[in-house]
C-alpha positions in Angstrom: -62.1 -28.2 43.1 -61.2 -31.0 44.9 -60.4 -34.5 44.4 -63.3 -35.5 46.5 -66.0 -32.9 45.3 -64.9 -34.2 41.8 -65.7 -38.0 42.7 -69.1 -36.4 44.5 -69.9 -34.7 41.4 -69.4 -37.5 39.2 -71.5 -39.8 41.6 -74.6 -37.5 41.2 -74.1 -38.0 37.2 -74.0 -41.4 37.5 -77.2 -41.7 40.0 -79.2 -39.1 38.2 -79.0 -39.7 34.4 -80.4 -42.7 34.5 -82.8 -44.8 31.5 -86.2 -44.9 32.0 -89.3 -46.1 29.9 -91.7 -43.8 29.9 -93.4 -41.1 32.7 -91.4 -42.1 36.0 -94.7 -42.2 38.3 -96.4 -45.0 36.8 -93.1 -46.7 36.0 -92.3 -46.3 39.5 -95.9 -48.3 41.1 -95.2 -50.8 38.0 -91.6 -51.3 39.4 -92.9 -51.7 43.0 -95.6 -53.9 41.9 -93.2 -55.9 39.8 -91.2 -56.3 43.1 -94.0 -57.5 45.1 -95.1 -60.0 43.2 -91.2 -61.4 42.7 -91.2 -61.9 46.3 -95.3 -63.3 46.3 -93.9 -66.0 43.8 -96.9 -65.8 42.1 -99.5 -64.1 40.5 -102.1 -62.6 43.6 -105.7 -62.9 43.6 -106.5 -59.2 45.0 -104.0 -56.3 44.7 -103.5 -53.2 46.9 -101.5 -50.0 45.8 -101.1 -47.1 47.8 -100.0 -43.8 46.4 -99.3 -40.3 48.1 -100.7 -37.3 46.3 -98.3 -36.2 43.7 -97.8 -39.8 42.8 -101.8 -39.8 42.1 -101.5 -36.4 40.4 -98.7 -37.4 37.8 -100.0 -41.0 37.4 -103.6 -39.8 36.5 -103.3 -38.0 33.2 -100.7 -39.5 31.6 -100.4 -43.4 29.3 -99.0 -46.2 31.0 -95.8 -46.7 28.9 -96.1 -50.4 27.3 -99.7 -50.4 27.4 -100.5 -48.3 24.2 -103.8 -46.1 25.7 -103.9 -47.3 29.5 -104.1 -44.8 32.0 -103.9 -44.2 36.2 -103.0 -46.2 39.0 -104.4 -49.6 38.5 -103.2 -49.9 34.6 -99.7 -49.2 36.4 -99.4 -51.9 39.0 -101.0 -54.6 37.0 -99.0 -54.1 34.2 -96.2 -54.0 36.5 -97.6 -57.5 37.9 -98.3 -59.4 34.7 -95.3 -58.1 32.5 -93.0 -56.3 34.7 -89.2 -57.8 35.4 -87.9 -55.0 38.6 -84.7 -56.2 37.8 -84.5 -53.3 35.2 -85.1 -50.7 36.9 -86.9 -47.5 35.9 -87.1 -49.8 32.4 -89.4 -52.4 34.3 -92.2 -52.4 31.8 -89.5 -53.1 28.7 -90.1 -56.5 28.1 -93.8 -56.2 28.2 -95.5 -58.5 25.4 -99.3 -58.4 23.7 -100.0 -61.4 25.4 -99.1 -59.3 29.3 -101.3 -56.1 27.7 -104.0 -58.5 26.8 -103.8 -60.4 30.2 -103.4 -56.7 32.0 -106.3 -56.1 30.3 -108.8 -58.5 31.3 -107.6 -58.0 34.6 -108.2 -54.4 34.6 -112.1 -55.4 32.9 -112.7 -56.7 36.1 -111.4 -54.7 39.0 -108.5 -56.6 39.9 -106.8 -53.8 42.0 -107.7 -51.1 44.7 -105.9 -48.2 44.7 -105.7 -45.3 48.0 -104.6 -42.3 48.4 -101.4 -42.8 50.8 -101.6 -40.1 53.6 -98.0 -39.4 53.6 -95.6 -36.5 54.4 -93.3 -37.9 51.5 -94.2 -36.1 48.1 -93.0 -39.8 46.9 -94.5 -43.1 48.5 -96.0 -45.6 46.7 -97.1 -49.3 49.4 -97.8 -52.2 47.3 -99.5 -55.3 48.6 -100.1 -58.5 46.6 -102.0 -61.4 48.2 -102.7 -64.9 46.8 -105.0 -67.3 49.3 -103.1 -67.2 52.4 -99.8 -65.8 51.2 -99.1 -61.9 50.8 -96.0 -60.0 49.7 -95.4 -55.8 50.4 -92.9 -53.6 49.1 -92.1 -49.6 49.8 -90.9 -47.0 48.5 -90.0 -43.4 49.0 -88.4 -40.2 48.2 -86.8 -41.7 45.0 -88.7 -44.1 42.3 -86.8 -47.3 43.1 -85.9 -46.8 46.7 -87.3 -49.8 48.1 -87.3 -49.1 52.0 -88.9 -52.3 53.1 -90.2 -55.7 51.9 -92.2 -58.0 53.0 -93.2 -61.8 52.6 -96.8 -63.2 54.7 -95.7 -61.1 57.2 -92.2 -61.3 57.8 -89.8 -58.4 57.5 -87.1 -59.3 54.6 -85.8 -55.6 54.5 -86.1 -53.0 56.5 -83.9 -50.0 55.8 -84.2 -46.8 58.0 -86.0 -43.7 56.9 -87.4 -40.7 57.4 -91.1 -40.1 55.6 -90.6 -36.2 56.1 -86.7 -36.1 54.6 -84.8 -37.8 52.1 -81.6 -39.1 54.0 -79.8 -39.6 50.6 -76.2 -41.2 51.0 -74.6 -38.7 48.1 -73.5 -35.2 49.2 -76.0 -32.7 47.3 -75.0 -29.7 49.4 -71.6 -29.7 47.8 -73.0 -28.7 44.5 -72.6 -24.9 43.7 -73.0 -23.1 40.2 -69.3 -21.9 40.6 -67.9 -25.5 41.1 -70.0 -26.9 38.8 -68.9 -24.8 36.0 -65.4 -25.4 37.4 -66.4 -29.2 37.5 -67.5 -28.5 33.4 -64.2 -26.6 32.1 -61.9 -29.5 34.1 -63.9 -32.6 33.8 -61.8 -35.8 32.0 -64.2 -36.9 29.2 -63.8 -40.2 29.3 -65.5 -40.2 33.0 -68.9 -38.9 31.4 -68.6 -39.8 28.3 -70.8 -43.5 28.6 -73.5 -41.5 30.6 -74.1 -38.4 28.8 -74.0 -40.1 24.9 -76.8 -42.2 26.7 -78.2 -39.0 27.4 -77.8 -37.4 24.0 -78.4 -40.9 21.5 -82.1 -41.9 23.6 -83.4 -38.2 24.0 -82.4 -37.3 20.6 -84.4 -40.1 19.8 -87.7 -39.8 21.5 -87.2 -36.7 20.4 -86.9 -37.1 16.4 -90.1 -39.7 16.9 -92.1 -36.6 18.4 -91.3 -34.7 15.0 -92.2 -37.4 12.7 -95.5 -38.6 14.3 -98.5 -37.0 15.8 -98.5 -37.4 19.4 -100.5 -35.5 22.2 -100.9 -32.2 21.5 -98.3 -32.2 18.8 -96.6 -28.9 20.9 -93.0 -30.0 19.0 -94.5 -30.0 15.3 -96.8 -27.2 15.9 -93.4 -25.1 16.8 -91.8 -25.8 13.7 -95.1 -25.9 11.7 -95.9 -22.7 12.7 -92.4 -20.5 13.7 -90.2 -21.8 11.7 -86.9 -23.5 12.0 -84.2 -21.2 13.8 -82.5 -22.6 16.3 -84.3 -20.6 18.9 -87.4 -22.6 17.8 -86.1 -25.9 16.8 -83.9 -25.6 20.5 -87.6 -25.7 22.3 -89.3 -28.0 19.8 -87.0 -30.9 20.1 -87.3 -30.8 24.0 -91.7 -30.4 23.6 -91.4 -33.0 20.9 -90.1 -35.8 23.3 -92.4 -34.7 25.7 -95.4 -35.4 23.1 -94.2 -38.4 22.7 -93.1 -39.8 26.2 -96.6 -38.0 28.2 -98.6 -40.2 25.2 -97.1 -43.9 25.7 -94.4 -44.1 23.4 -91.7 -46.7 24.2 -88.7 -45.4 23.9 -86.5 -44.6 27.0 -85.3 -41.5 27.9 -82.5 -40.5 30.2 -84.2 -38.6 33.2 -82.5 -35.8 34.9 -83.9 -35.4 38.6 -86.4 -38.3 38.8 -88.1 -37.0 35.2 -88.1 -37.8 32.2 -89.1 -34.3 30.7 -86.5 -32.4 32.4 -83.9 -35.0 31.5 -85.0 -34.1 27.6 -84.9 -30.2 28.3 -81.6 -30.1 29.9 -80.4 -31.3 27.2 -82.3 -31.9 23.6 -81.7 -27.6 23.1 -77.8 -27.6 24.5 -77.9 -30.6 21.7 -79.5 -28.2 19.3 -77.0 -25.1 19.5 -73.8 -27.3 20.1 -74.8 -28.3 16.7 -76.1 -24.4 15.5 -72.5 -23.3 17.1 -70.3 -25.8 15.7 -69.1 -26.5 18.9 -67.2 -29.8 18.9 -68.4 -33.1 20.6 -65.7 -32.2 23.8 -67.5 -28.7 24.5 -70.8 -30.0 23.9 -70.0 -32.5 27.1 -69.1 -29.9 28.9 -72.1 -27.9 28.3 -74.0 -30.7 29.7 -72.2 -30.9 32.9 -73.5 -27.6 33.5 -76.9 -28.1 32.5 -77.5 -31.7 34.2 -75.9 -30.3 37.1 -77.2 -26.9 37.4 -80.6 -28.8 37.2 -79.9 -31.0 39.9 -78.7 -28.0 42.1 -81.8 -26.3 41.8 -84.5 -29.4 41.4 -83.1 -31.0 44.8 -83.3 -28.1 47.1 -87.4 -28.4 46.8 -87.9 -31.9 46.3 -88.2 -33.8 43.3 -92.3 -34.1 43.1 -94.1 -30.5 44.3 -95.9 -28.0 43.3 -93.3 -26.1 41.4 -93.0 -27.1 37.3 -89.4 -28.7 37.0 -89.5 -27.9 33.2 -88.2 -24.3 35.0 -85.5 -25.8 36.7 -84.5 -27.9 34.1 -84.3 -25.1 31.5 -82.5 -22.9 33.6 -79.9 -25.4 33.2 -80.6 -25.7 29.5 -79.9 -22.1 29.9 -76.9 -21.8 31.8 -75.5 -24.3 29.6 -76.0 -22.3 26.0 -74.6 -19.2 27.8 -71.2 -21.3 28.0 -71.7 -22.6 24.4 -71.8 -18.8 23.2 -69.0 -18.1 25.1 -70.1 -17.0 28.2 -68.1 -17.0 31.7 -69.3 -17.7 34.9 -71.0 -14.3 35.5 -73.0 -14.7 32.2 -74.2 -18.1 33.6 -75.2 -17.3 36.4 -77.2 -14.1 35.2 -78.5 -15.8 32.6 -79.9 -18.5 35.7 -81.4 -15.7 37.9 -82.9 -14.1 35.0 -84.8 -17.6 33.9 -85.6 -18.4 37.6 -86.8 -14.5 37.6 -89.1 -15.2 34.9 -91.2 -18.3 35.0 -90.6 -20.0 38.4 -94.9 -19.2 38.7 -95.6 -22.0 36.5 -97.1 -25.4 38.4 -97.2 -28.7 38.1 -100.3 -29.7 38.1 -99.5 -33.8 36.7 -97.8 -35.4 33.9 -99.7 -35.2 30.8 -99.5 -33.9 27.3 -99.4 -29.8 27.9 -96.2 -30.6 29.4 -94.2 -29.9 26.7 -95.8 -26.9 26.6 -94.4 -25.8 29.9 -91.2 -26.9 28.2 -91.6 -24.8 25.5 -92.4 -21.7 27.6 -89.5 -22.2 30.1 -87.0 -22.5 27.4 -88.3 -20.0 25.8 -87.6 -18.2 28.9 -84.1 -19.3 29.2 -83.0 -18.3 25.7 -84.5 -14.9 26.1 -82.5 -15.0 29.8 -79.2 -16.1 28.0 -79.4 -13.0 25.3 -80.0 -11.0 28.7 -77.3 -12.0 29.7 -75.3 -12.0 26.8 -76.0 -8.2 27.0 -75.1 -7.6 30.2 -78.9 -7.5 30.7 -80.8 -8.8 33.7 -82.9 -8.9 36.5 -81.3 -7.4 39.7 -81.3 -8.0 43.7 -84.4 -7.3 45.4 -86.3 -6.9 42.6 -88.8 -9.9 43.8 -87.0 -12.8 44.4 -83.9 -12.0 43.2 -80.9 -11.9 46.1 -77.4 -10.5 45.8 -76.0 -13.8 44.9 -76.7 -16.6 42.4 -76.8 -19.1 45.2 -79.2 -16.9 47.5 -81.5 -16.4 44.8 -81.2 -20.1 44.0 -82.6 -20.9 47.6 -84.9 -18.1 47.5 -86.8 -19.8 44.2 -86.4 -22.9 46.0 -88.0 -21.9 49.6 -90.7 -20.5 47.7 -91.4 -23.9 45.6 -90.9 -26.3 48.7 -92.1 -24.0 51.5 -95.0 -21.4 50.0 -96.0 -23.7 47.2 -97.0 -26.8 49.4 -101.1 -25.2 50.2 -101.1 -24.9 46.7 -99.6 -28.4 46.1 -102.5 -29.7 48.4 -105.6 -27.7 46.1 -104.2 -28.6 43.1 -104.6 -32.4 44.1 -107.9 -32.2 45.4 -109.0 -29.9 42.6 -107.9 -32.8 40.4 -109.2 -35.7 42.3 -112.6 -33.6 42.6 -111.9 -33.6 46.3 
């Protein structure tokens, strides 16, 4: 590998596992909201938010993080307005008080915001616009949940950067990634340049995830695992990652470090590699490499589609999760990649269909998935070329699952929305 792919591969870690409070579609209208009304300079008298679909879809069914029980579009933004600080990032609503959720509140009691449906080739694209009397402030955003693309203030331009609304022109090289290099990037990687960014990782998802266990939240898919199955590592590998997911889909407040633009497949790339560095007695060095491969892997996959669509990233994020338990047991390159192709062969049918509770089901499921794909692979076992999508190579079938997910899945990505918006 070189010098430069390194530094590339390293950037993505650092721009990708990032904090964030709660689901990141409502955080994302609460951080543009927050924006907007920085640059109104005061609190506006009428509120605008516009959303493109899958923004709508994973905003709807899931709580506003800060706001104990709030839901949707509206509860977003003007929690974002009264008690939002955008300085923070994807951890805008941290600082929220009772006296903001009680203000929010009031505001919310009397229709103080009107939300559309943005018509938008961008998966991602939330408009916000803030007016007080004669003043009026509007902020965008697209592609990524804090890329502000341009700002305004009663009409004049403040920023204006140049986009495209049907591609993400990201700065950092994505192409370059590559399950070979990234599992030479894992075996060679200096600790010390990971280390601050993945015990981030592992300390905040470990805890969201212990708070899942303890406490009943959404459909308790974590606790029911263990209640139910037992406590082998297989099962306590998928209940941790459903367990944060109970807990994060149902307002609780604790951040989580998001892998992809999500907090969900941040938690299942790693909360199970967690588990079985642990099972394995693998050391604290080895279990930072794992995670290299399973952040990474994830990243591969995830950015080749998009990071909202049709297509359930919990897949994609497991096959990581995957990938990286294969190298814990001892696995070489070969064995990772099976035991990929044989997850991706598996459940790549599974949709997204909105942030909400049964998410950590679809966790569960796609883990599930992955460890059976690892002791595939293990075995020598696995799905072949042709058979479906499955291509000769690792990376072939990688953009096959992906051309299907971005290309074939986007009608479907269009019914699911309407179905849920009773369209």
């Amino acid at each position: 590998m070189t010098q430069e792919a390194y530094q590339n591969y390293l950037k993505i870690l650092q721009e990708e596992l990032v904090p964030a409070l709660g689901c990141t579609e409502p955080i994302a209208i609460a951080f543009a909201a927050a924006k907007a009304r920085d640059v109104l300079g005061m609190l506006p008298d009428r509120t605008v938010v516009e959303c493109s679909g899958n923004i709508i879809k994973n905003v709807k069914g899931v709580i506003v993080p800060a706001t104990k029980n709030l839901r949707g579009m509206e509860a977003a933004a003007i929690i974002g307005i009264v008690g939002g600080d955008p300085s923070k990032g994807l951890e805008v609503l941290s600082g929220v008080s009772e006296r903001h959720l009680a203000v929010a509140k009031e505001w919310l009691s009397r229709g103080g915001c009107e939300t559309k449906w943005l018509d938008s080739p961008a998966k991602l694209h939330i408009i916000a616009r803030l007016f007080a009397g004669e003043h009026s402030a509007m902020v965008e955003i697209i592609h990524s949940h804090t890329n502000i693309v341009h700002v305004e203030k009663d009409g004049r331009v403040l920023t204006d950067i140049p986009h495209s609304a049907e591609e993400d022109s990201q700065q950092t090289d994505y192409d370059c990634l590559n399950i070979s290099d990234i599992c030479d990037f894992a075996r060679k990687v200096k600790i010390d340049d990971v280390k601050e960014i993945l015990d981030r990782q592992i300390q905040d998802n470990t805890n969201i995830s212990q708070e899942g266990l303890r406490n009943s939240y959404g459909a308790c898919v974590g606790k029911t695992l263990i209640d139910v199955y037992g406590s082998d590592i297989e099962v306590r590998a998928r209940a941790a990652a459903a367990a944060g997911s109970d807990a994060r889909m149902s307002g609780c407040e604790l951040p989580v470090v998001i892998n992809s633009g999500s907090g969900n497949q941040g938690m299942t790339v790693s909360l199970p590699v967690i588990e079985y560095a642990g099972e394995l007695q693998a050391g604290q060095e080895k279990l930072y490499r794992a995670l290299c491969i399973s952040n990474l892997t994830a990243i591969h996959i995830k950015s080749r589609m998009g990071r909202l669509s049709a297509f359930c990233g919990a897949v994609s994020a497991a096959a990581g999760a995957g990938a990286a338990i294969a190298y814990l047991k001892g696995g070489d390159e070969a064995v990772i990649s099976q035991t990929i192709v044989n997850t991706l062969g598996n459940v790549s049918g599974i949709v997204c269909d909105g942030a909400k509770p049964s998410c950590a089901a679809k966790i569960a499921s796609s883990l599930d998935a992955a460890i059976l794909g690892c002791a595939m692979a293990m075995k020598q076992r696995g799905f072949q070329p042709e058979e479906g999508l499955i291509k000769p190579t690792i990376e072939e079938t990688i953009a096959s699952i992906t051309r299907m997910a971005k290309d074939g899945m986007q009608t479907t990505d269009e019914e699911i929305l309407r179905i849920m918006v009773g369209a």
